[in-house]
C-alpha positions as CSV (number, residue, x, y, z in Angstrom):
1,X,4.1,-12.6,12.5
2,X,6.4,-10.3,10.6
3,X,4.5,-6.5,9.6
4,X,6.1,-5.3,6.7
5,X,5.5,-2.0,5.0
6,X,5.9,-2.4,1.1
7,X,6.6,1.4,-0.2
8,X,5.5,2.5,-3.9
9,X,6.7,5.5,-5.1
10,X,7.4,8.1,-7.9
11,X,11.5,9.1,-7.1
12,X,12.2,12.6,-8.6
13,X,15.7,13.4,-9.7
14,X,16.2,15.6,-6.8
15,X,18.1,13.7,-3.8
16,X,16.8,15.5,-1.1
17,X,13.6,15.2,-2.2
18,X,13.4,11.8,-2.6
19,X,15.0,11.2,1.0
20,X,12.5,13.7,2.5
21,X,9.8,11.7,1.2
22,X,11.5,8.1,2.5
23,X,11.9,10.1,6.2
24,X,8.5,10.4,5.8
25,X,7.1,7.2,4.8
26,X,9.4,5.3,7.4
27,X,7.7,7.3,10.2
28,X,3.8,6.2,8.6
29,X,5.3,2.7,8.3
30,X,6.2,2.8,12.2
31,X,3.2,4.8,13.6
32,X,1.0,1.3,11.7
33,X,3.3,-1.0,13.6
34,X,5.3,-2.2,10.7
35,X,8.5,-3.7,11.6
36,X,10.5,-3.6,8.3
37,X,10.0,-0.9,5.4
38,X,11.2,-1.7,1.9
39,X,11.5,0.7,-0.5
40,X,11.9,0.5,-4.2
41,X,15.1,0.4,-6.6
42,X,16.0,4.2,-7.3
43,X,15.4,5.5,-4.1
44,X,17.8,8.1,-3.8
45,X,17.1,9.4,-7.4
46,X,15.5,8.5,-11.3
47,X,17.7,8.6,-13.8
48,X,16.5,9.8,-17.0
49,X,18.1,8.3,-20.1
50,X,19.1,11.6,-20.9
51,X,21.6,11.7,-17.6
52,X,25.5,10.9,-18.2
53,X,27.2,8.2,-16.2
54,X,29.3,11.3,-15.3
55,X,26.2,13.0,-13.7
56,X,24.8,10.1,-12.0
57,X,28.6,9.0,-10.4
58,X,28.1,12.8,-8.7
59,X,25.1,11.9,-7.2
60,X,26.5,8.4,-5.5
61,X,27.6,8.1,-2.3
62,X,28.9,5.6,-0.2
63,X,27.1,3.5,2.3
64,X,28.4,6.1,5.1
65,X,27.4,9.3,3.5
66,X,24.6,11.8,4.2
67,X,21.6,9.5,2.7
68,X,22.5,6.2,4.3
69,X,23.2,8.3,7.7
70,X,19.7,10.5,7.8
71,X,18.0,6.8,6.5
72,X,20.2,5.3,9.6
73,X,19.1,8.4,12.2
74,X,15.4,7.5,11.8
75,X,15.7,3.4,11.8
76,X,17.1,4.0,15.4
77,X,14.8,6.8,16.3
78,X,11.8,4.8,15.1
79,X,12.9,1.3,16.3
80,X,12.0,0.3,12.5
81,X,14.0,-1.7,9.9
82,X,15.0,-0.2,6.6
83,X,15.4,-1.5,3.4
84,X,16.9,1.4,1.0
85,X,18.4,1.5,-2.3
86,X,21.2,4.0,-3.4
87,X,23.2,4.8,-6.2
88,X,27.2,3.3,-4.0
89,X,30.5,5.2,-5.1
90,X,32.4,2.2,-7.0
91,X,35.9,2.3,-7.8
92,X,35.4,2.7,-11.5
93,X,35.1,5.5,-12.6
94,X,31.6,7.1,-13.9
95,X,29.8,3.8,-12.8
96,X,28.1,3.0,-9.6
97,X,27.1,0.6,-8.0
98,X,22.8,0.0,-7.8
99,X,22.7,-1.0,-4.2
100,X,20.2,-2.4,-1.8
101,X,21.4,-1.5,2.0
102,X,19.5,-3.4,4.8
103,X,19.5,-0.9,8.2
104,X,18.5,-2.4,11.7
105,X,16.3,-1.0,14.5
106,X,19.4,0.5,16.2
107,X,20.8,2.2,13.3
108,X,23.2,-0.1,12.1
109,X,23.7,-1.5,8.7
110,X,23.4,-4.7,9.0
111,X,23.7,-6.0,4.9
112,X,24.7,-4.2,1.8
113,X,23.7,-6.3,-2.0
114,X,25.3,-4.8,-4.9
115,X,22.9,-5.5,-7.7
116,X,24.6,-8.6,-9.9
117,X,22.3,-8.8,-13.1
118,X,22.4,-5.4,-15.1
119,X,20.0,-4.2,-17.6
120,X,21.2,-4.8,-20.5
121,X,17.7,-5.9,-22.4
122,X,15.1,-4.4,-24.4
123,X,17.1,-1.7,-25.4
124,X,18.5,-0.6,-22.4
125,X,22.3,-0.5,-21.1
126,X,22.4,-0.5,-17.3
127,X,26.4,-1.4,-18.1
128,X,26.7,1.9,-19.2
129,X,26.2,3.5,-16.1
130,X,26.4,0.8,-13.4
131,X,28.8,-1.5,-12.0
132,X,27.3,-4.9,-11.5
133,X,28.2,-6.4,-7.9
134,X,30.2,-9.6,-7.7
135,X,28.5,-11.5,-4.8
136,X,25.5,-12.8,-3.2
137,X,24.3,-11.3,0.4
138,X,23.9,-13.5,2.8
139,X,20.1,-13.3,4.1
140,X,19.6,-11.2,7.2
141,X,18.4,-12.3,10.2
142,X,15.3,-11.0,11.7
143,X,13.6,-12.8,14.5
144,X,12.6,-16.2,12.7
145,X,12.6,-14.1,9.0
146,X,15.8,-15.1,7.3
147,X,15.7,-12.2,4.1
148,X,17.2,-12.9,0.5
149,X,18.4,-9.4,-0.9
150,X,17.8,-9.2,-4.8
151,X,17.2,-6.0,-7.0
152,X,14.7,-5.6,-10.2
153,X,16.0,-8.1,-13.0
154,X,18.1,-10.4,-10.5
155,X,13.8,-11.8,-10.4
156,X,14.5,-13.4,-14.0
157,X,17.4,-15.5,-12.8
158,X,16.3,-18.0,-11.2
159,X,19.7,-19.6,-10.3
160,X,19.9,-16.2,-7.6
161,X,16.6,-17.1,-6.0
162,X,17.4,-20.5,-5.3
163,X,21.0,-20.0,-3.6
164,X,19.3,-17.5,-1.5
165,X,16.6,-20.0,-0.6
166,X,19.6,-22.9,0.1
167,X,21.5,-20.6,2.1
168,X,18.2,-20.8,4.4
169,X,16.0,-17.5,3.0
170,X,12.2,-18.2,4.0
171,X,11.5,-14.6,2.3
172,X,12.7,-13.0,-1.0
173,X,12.6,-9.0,-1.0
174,X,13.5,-7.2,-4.7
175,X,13.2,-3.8,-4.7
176,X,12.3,-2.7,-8.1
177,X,12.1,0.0,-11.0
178,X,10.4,-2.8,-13.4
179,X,10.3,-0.4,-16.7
180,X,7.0,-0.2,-19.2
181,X,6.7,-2.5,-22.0
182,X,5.1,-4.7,-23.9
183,X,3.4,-7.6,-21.2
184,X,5.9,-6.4,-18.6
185,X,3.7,-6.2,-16.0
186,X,2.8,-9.7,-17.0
187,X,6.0,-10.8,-16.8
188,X,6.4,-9.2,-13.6
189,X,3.9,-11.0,-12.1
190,X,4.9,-14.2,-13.1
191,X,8.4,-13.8,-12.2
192,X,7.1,-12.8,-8.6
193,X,5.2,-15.7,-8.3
194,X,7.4,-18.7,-9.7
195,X,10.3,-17.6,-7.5
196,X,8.0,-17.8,-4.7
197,X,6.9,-21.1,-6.3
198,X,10.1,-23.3,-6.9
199,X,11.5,-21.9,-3.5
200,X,8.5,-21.7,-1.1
201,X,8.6,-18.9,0.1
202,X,7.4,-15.6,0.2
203,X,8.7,-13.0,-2.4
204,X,7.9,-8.9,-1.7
205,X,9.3,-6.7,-4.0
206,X,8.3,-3.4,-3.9
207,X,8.8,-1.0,-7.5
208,X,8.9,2.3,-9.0
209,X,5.2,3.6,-10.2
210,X,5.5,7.1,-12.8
211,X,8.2,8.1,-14.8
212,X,9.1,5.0,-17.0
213,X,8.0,2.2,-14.3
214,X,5.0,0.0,-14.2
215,X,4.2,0.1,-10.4
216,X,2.2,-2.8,-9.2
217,X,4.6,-3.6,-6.2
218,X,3.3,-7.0,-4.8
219,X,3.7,-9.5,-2.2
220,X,3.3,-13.3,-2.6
221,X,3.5,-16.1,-0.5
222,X,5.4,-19.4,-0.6
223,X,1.6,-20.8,-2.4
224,X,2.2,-18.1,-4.8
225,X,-1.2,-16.4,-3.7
226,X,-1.0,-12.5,-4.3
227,X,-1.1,-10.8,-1.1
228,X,-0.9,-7.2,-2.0
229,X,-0.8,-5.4,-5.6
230,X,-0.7,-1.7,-5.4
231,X,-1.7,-1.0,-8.8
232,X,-0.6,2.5,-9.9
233,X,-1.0,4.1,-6.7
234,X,1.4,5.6,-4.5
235,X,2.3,5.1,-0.8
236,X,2.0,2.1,1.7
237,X,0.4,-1.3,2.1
238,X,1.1,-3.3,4.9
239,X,1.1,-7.2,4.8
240,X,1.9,-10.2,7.3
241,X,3.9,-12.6,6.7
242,X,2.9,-16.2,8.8
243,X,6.5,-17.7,8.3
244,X,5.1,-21.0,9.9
245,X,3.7,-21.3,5.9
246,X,6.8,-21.1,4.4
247,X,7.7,-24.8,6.8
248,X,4.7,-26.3,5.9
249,X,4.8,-25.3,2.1
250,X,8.4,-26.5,2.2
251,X,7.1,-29.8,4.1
252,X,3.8,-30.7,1.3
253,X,6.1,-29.5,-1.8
254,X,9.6,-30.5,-0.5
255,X,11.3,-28.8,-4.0
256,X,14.9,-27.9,-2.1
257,X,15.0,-31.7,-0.9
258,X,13.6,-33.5,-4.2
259,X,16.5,-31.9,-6.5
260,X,19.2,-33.8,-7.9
261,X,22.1,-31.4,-7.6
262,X,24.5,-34.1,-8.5
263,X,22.9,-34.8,-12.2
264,X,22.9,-31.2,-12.4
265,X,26.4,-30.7,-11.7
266,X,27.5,-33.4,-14.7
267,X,25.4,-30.9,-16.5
268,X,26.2,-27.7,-15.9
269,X,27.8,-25.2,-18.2
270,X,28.5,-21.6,-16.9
């Protein structure tokens, strides 16, 4: 069994702050036995529409600066995995990269995803602010939990999912900052699920609640059966995953051995 703390919150625009509040939460997560904490997209900071790419580059950082480092500090004090979002340093300038840093239980960093699919959709621009990453992380290795790294709209593309899942991932984990809208939250929920679906496995993604975000962070399983939904609350839930599931959903619904990658190939158009 794998205890994973799912972490909903409200980030302010104030750094320390925000990482004050992450300290915080990672040492609830430990003292309930959890072995992983995953926090939402936007950890370090919300950015407001009204905040210049030039004001959100000077809150960036690289993976080795002060955040990443105090995030790193308590992982090895508390003998807890971390799963942390920050706003990287890129080399362009006045755009950064949104990035999702995996930290071990000795204080290591152990996988960094640089988000590939940017927001550009229902009126927003992510491009004008972001750098969109170029490759997919490999998943980490934890015990027998082999985790895909995806962030917020990478859920909607499906193509992501499924290399993670080929390149062995038996869980999905997407921290979020899933905006407000018209049937978002549906959509949300249905994205969760039918990646968890078509891959059999078990996707947790863990979102923004306040500000502009829907909340409802939520944990499925490779049945797509809802194991957490937080609603509009803030703070913790912890869940179990049973990864045994994911064989024998993989075993009853064999989707990864029934395709036909070689009619889709003769198909496909990038």
């Amino acid at each position: 069994m794998h205890k994973i703390a799912v972490a909903q919150i409200t980030s302010s625009t104030e750094k320390a702050e925000n990482l004050k509040a992450a300290l915080f939460l990672t040492q609830e997560a430990h003292a309930k036995g959890a072995q992983l904490i995953a926090f939402p997209e936007f950890l370090m900071a919300f950015s407001p529409a009204s905040q210049t790419a030039e004001e959100l580059a000077a809150l960036a950082e690289p993976v080795d600066g002060p955040f990443v480092t105090a995030l790193r500090d308590a992982a090895r004090s508390a003998g807890i995995n971390i799963l942390a979002t920050i706003y990287e340093t890129s080399s362009l300038p006045n755009r950064v990269y949104d990035s999702s840093v995996w930290i071990d239980d000795e204080g290591g960093v152990a996988a960094v995803y640089r988000k590939l699919h940017l927001y550009d959709a229902f009126g927003f621009k992510e491009s004008d602010k972001f750098f969109a990453g170029d490759e997919v992380a490999p998943p980490v290795t934890n015990g027998d939990g082999r985790f895909g790294m995806m962030i917020c709209y990478d859920l909607r593309f499906p193509e992501m999912a499924r290399m993670l899942a080929l390149a062995g991932a038996n869980v999905m984990i997407a921290p979020s900052g899933w905006v407000q809208g018209d049937l978002k939250v549906e959509h949300w929920e249905t994205m969760i699920k039918a990646r968890a679906l078509e891959n059999g496995c078990y996707v947790i993604a863990p979102n923004q609640v306040g500000n502009i975000y829907t909340g409802h962070s939520m944990a499925v399983d490779p049945l797509g059966r809802v194991l957490v939904d937080m609603g509009g609350r803030e703070g913790l839930e912890i869940i179990e995953l049973d990864l045994a599931l994911v064989d024998e959903t993989r075993q009853k619904l064999p989707l990864l051995k029934n395709r036909r990658a070689e009619v889709y190939q003769k198909h496909f158009r990038s």
